[in-house]
C-alpha positions as CSV (number, residue, x, y, z in Angstrom):
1,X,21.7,-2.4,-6.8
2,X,22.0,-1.6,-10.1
3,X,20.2,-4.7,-11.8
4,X,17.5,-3.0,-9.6
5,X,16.8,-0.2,-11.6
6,X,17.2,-1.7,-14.7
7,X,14.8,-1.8,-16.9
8,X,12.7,-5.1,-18.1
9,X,13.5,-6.4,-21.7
10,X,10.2,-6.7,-24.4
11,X,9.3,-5.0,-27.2
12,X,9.5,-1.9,-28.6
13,X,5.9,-0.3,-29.4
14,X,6.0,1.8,-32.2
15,X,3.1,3.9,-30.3
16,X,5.5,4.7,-27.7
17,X,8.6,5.8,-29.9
18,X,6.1,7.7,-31.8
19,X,4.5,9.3,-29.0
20,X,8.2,10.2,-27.3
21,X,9.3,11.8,-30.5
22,X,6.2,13.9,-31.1
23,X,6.6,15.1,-27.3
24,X,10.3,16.3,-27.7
25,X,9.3,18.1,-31.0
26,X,6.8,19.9,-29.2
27,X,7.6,23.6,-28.4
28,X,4.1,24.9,-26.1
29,X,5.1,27.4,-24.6
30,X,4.6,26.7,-20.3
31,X,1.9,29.0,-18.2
32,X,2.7,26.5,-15.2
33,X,3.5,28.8,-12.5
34,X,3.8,28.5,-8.0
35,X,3.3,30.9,-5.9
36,X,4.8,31.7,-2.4
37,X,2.2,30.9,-0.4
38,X,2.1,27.7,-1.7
39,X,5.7,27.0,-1.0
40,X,5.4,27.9,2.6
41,X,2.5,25.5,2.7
42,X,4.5,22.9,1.7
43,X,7.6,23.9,3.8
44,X,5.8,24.0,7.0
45,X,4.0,20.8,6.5
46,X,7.6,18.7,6.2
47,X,8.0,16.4,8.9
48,X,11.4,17.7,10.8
49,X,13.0,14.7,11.6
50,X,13.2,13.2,8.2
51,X,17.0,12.3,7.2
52,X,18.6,15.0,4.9
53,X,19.6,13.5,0.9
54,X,23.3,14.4,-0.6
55,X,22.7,18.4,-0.5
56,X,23.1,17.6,3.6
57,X,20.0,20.2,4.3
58,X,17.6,19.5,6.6
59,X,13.8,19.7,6.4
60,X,14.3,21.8,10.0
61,X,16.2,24.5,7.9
62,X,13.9,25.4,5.4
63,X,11.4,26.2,7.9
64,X,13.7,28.9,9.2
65,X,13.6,30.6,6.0
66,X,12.1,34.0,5.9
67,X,10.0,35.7,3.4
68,X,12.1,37.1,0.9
69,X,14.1,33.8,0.7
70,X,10.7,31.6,0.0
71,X,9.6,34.0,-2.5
72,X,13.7,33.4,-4.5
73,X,12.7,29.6,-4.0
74,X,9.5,30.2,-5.7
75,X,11.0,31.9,-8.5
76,X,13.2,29.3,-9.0
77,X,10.6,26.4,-8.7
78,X,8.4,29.0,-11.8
79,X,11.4,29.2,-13.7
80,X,11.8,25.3,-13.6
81,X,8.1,24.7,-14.4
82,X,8.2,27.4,-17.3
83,X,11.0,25.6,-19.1
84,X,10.1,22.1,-18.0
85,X,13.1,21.3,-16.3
86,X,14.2,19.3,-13.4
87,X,17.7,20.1,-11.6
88,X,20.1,17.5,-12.0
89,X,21.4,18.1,-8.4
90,X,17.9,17.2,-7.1
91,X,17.7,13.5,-9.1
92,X,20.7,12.5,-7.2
93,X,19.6,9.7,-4.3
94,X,21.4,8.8,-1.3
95,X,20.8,5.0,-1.0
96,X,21.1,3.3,2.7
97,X,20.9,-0.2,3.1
98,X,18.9,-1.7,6.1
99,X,19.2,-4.9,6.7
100,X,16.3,-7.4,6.7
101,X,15.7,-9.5,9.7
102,X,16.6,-13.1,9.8
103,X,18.6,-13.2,6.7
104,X,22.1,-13.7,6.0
105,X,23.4,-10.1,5.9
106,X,26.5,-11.2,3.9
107,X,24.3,-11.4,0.6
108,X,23.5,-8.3,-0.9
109,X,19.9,-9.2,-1.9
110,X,19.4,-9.5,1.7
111,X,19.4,-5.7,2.3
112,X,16.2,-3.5,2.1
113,X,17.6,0.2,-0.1
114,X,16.1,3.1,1.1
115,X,16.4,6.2,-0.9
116,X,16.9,9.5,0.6
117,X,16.4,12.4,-1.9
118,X,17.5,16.2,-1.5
119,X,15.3,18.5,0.2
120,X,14.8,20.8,-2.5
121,X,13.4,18.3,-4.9
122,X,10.8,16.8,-2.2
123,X,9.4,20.7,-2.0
124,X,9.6,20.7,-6.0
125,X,7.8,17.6,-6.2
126,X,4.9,18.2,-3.8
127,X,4.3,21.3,-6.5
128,X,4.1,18.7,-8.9
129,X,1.9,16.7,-7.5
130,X,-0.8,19.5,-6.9
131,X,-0.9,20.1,-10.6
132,X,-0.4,16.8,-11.5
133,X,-3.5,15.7,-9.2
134,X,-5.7,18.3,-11.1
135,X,-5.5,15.7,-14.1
136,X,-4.8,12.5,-12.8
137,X,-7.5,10.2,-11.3
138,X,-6.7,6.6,-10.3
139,X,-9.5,3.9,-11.1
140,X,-11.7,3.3,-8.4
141,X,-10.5,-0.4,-8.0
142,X,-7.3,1.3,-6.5
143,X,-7.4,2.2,-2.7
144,X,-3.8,3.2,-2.7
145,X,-2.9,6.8,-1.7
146,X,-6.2,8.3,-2.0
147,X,-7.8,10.4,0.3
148,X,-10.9,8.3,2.1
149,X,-9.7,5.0,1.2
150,X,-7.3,2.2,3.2
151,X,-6.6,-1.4,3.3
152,X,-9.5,-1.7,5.2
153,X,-12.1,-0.2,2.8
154,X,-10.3,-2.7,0.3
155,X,-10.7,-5.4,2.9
156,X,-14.0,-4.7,3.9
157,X,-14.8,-4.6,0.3
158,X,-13.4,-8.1,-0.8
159,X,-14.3,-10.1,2.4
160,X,-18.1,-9.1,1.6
161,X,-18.0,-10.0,-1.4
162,X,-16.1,-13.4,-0.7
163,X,-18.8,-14.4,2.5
164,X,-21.9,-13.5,0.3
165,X,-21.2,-15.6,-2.5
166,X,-19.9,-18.4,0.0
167,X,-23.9,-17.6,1.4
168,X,-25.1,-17.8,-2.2
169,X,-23.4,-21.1,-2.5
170,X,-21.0,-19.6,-5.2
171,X,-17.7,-20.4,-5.7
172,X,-15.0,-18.1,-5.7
173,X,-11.8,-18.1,-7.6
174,X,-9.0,-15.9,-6.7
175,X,-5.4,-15.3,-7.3
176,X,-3.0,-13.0,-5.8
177,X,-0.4,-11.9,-8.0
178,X,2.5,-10.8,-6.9
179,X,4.2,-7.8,-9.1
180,X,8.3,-8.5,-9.1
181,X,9.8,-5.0,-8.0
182,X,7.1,-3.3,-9.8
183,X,7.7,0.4,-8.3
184,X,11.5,-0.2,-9.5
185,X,10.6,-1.8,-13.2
186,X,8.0,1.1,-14.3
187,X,9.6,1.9,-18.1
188,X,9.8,5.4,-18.9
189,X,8.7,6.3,-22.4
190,X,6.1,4.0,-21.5
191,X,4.7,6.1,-18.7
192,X,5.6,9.5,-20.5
193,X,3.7,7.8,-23.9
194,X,0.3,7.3,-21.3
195,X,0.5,10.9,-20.1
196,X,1.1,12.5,-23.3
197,X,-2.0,10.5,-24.9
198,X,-4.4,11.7,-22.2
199,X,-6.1,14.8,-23.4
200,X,-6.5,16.7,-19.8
201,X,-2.8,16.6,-18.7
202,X,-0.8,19.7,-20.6
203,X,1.8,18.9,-22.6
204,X,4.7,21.1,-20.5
205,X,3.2,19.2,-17.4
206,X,4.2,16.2,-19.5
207,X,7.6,17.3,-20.6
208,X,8.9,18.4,-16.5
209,X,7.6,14.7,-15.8
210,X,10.0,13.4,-18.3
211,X,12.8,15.7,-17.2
212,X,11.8,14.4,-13.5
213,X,12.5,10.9,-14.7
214,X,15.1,11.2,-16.9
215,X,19.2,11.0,-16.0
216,X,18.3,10.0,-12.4
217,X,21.8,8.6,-10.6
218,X,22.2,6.7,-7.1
219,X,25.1,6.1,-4.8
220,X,25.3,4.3,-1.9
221,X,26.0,5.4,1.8
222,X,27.4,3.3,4.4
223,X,28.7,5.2,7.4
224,X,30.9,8.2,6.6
225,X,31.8,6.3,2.7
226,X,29.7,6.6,-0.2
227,X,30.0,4.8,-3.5
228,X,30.2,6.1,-7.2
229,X,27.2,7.5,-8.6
230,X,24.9,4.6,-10.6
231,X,22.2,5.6,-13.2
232,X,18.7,4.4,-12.9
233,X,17.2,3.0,-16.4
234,X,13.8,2.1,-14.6
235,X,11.7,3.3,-11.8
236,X,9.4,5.6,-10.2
237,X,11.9,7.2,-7.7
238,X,11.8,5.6,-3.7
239,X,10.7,8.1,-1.7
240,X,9.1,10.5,-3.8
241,X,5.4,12.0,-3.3
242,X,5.1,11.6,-6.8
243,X,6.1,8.3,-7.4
244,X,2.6,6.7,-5.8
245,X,0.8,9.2,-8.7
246,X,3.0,7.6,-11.4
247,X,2.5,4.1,-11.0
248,X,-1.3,4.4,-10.2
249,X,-1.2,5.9,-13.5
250,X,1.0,3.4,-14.9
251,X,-1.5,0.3,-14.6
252,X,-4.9,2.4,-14.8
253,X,-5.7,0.8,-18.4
254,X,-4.8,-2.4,-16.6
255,X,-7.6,-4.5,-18.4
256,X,-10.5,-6.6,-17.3
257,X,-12.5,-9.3,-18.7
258,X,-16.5,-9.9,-18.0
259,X,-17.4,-11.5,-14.7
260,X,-14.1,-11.2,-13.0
261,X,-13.6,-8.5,-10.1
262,X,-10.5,-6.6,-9.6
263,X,-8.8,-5.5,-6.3
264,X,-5.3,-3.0,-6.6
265,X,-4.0,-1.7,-3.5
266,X,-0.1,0.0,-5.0
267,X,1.7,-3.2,-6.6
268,X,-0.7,-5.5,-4.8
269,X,-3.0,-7.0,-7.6
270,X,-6.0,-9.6,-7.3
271,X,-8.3,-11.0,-9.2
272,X,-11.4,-12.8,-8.2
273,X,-14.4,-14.3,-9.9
274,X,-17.0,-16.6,-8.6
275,X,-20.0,-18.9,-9.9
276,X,-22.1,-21.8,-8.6
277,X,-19.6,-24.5,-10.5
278,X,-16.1,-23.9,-9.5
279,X,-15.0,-24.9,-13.5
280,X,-17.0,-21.9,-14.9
281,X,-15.1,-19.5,-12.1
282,X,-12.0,-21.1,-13.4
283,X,-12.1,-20.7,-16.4
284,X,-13.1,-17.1,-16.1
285,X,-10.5,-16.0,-14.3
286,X,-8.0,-17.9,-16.7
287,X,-9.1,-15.7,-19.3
288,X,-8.5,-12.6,-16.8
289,X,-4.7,-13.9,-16.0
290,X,-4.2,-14.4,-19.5
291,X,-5.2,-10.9,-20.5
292,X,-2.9,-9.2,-17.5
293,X,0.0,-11.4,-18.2
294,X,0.3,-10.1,-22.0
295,X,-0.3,-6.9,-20.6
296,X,2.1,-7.5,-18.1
297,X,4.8,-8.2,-20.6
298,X,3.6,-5.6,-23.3
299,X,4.6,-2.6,-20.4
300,X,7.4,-4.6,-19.4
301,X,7.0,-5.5,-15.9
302,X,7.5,-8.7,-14.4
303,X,5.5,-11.2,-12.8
304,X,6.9,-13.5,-9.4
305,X,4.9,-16.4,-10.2
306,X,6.9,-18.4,-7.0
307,X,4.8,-15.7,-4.5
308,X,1.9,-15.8,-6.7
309,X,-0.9,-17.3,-4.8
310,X,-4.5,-19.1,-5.9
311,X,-7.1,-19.6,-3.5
312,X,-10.5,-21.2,-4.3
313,X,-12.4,-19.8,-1.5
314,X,-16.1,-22.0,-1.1
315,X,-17.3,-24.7,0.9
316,X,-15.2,-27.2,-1.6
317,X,-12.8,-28.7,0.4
318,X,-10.8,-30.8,-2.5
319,X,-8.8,-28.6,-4.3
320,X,-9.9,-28.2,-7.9
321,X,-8.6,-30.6,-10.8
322,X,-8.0,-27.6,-12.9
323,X,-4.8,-25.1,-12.3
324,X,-4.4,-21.4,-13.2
325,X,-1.3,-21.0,-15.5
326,X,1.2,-18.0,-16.0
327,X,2.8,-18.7,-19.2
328,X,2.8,-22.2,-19.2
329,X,3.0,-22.7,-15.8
330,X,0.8,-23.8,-13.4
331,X,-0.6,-22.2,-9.6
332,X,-0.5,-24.4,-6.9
333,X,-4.1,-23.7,-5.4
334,X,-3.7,-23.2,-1.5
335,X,-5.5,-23.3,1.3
336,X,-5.1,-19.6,2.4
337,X,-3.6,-16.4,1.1
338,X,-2.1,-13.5,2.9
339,X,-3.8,-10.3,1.1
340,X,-3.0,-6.4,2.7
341,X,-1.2,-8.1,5.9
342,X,-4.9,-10.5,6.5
343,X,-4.6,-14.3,6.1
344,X,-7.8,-15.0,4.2
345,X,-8.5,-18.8,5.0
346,X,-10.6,-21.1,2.2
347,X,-13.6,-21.5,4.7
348,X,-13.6,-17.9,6.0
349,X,-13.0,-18.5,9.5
350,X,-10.2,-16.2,9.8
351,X,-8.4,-18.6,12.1
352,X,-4.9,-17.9,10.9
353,X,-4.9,-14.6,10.6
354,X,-6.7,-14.6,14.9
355,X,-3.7,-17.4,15.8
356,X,-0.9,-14.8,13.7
357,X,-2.0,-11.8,15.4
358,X,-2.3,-13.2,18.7
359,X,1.3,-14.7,18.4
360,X,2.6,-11.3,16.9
361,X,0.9,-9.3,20.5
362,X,2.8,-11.9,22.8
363,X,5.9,-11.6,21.1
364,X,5.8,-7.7,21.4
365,X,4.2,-8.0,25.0
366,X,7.3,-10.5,25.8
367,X,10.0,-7.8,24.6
368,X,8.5,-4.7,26.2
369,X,8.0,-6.9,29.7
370,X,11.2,-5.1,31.3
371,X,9.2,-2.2,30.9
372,X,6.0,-2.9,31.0
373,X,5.7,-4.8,34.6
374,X,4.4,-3.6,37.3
375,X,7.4,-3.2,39.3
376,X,8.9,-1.0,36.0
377,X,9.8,2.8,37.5
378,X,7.9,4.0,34.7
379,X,4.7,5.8,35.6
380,X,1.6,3.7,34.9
381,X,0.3,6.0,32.4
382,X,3.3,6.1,30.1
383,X,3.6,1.7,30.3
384,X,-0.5,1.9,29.4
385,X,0.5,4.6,26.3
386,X,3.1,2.4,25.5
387,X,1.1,-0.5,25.1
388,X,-1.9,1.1,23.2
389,X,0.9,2.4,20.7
390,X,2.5,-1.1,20.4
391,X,0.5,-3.9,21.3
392,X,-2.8,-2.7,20.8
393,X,-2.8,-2.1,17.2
394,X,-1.5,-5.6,16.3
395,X,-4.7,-6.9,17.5
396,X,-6.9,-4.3,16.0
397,X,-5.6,-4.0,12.3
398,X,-8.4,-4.3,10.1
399,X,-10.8,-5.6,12.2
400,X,-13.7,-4.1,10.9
401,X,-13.4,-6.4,8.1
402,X,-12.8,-9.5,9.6
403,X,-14.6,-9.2,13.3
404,X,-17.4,-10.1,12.6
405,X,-16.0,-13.4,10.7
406,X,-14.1,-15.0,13.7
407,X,-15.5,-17.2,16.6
408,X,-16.5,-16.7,20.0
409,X,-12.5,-19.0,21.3
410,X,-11.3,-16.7,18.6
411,X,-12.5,-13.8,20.2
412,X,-11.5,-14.7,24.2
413,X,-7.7,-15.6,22.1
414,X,-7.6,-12.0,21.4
415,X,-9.1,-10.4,24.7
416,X,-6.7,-12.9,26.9
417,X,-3.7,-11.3,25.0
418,X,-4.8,-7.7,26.5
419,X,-6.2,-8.9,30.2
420,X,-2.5,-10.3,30.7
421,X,-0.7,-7.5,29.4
422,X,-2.8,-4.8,31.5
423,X,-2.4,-7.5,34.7
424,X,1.3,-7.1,33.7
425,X,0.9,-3.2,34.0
426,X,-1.1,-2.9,37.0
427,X,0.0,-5.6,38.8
428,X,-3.4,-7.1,39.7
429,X,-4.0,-9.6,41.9
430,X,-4.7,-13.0,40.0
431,X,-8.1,-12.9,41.4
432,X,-9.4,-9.9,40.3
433,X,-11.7,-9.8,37.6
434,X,-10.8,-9.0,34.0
435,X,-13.9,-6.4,33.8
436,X,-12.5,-4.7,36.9
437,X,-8.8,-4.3,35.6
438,X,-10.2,-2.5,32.1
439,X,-11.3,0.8,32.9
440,X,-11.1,4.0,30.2
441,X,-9.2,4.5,28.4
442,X,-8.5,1.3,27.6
443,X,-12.0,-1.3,26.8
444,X,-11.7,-4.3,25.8
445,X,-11.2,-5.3,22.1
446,X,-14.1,-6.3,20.7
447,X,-16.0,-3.2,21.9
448,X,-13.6,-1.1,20.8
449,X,-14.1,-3.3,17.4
450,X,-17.4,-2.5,17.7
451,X,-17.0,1.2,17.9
452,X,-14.2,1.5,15.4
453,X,-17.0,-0.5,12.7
454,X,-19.8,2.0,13.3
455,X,-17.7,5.2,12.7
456,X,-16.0,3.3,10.0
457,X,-20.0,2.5,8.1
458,X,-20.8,6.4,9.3
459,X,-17.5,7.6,7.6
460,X,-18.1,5.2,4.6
461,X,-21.5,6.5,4.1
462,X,-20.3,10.3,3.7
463,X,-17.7,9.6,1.7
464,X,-17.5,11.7,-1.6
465,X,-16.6,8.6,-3.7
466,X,-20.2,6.4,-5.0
467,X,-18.0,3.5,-4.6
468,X,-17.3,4.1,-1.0
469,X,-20.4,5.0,0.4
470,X,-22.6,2.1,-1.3
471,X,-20.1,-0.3,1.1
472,X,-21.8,1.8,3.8
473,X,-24.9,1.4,3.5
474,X,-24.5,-2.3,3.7
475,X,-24.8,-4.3,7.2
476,X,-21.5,-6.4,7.7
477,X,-22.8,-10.1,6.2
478,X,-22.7,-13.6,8.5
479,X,-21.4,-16.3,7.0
480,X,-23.7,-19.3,7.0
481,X,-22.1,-22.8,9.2
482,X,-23.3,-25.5,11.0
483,X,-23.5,-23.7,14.3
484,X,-24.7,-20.3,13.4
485,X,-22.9,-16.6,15.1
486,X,-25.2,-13.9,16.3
487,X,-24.0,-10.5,14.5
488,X,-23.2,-8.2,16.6
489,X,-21.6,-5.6,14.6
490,X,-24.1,-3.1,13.1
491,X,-24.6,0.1,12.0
């Protein structure tokens, strides 16, 4: 666990070291203040049944708390911002490993950590992030933890742009990179150096963001036994609400080169560019790996260039002579990439990602069957609730941006998925029809596709972000085959 949170190895900028030192010999005074109110705000908005960290206090009790003892926690929360401190007690995490499915639980690697911080700090942070907010404002290539965005705006956004140049007879070059721990490699001085260079953020806001990061320790809990404390060299700390902040700030000044169009969603980073020769597209997007991977190195994270992914999305069905290279080392172009959890095929046909989700509903139909069927003493109701929360959604996820992609088989693949598990729940008769067995609330999936695409156009063109509503104002795009689809999916 400790390798984890280790930091990368590169070289020392003198702009950093320079920037660190000037910090620490800066002596503004703090006006940074909270006030009780706030606190509350934040204390009543903690979900309850979140696992306590080391201090053994749970979100449950701070709710309890009455007036005169918020108004001591907001003195001491002032206090802290007025001499930029963080508690050491709070940068303690309590670390529980979970183990990931279908591996061989005797390595360690095979172990997913999950941190679980003290109570205190998580209140301390969400202060931070309201000021921190105030002067912090991710690129608008990143949909990550923003209000109005998701991975489907992102999706939405990078399947149009795929299908119209496939319309325009362009060809598009993409490649998925895939950031090695990313979350776990950020290096300190180097995010500190980036907040203390930006004019808006105050320099005291700066300083309490070091202290945040600084002499951070870990120890491991298994059962009732707990290890020795670790310290963490790298990071933005697992489970905080401000680590999202940090690392979107981390790789804003992420560069770009002409031609070439970006798409960040956290740690998830892609790269596309397209052009009517497929060389020309290569070549540009060479240049735009080239640039991030010096980058890359210069900040001292790490690229995983064994889950990094090229894709040459076009009516080519030959895979191109010419390779993207990391460092010498060359991308195997393939046939299909799996971006935000959607299996984006060469040809656009979204057939994978139709025959994964469909495979992903049965097995999840399969395991619930002792409690789905119709014989199940559960009351109908709760087995239809229980398979809109479970089942439903697997067939759903994103499919405003893909829906109107897929083919008609495609489309009866996904609806049969739902008539058998509903026939499963009300234990219709084999002869029935599958419009008489769907009745509200449950429709059938591609109307409730349908529905989900119009609010998601209405929502898109309201949004307060210029980037969000132009994709709005756009009619979902056909792509262009031998046996053309009817588009059905409008504003």
């Amino acid at each position: 666990m400790k390798e984890q949170f280790t930091l990368n190895q590169g070289t020392d900028l003198p702009e950093v070291t320079y920037s660190i030192e000037e910090l620490n010999r800066n002596t503004t005074k703090s006006t940074l203040f909270s006030s009780p109110k706030e606190i509350w705000e934040i204390i009543k908005n903690l979900p309850p049944g979140k696992a306590s960290g080391c201090d053994n206090i749970p979100n449950t009790a701070l709710k309890h708390l009455p007036a005169p003892a918020v108004v001591s926690l907001n003195n001491i929360f002032t206090a802290c911002l007025r001499h930029s401190h963080f508690p050491k007690p709070w940068k303690t995490a309590s670390v529980v490993m979970i183990p990931k499915p279908y591996k061989d639980h005797s390595l360690a690697n095979n172990y997913r950590p999950i941190s679980l911080l003290t109570t205190m700090s998580k209140v301390f942070e969400k202060v931070l992030q309201n000021l921190l907010t105030k002067h912090i404002k991710p690129r608008a290539e990143q949909n990550a933890f923003r209000h109005g965005h998701s991975t489907t705006t992102q999706l939405s956004k990078l399947i149009d742009d795929l299908v119209i140049n496939t319309n325009n007879n362009r060809h598009t070059a993409a490649i998925f990179l895939d950031m090695e721990k990313a979350f776990d490699k950020v290096w300190h001085d180097g995010l500190i150096h980036k907040l203390h260079t930006m004019s808006t953020v105050p320099t005291p806001l700066v300083k309490i963001i070091q202290s945040f990061l600084s002499d951070r320790t870990f120890r491991i809990k298994i059962s009732d036994h707990t290890s020795t404390e670790r310290t963490i060299e790298a990071g933005v700390p697992q489970g905080s609400c401000l680590s999202p902040l940090l690392y979107s700030h981390y790789i804003n000044d992420l560069p770009t080169t002409p031609y070439v169009s970006t798409s960040l969603f956290a740690d998830d980073t892609m790269f596309y560019s397209s052009n009517t020769s497929e060389n020309i597209a290569i070549i540009r997007l060479q240049r735009q790996v080239t640039t991030t991977t010096d980058w890359i190195l210069k900040w001292r994270l790490k690229l995983n260039t064994q889950k990094t992914v090229s894709v040459l999305f076009g009516s080519s069905r030959n895979a191109p002579k010419r390779q993207i290279k990391i460092q010498d080392t060359p991308i195997t172009w393939k046939n299909s990439a799996t971006y935000l959890g959607v299996i984006l095929d060469k040809p656009l046909r979204l057939h994978q990602h139709v025959k994964s989700c469909v495979h992903r509903a049965k097995q999840t139909r399969d395991a619930l069957y002792p409690i789905l069927n119709s014989k199940s003493r559960i009351p109908m109701s709760t087995r239809l609730t229980i398979y809109r929360i479970y089942i439903r959604p697997i067939l759903l996820y994103a499919a405003t941006a893909w829906g109107p992609l897929i083919s008609e088989s495609n489309w009866r693949n996904i609806e049969a998925v739902q008539n058998v598990a509903i026939r499963t729940i009300t234990g219709a008769h084999f002869l029935t029809r599958n419009n008489k067995i769907l009745h509200p609330p449950i429709s059938s999936i591609r109307s409730e596709v349908e529905r989900a695409t119009k609010i998601f156009l209405h929502r898109n063109s309201q949004s307060s972000f210029s980037h969000i509503r132009e994709r709005g104002t756009l009619p979902a795009p056909q792509i262009i085959s031998r046996r053309p689809r009817l588009l059905t999916f409008t504003q």
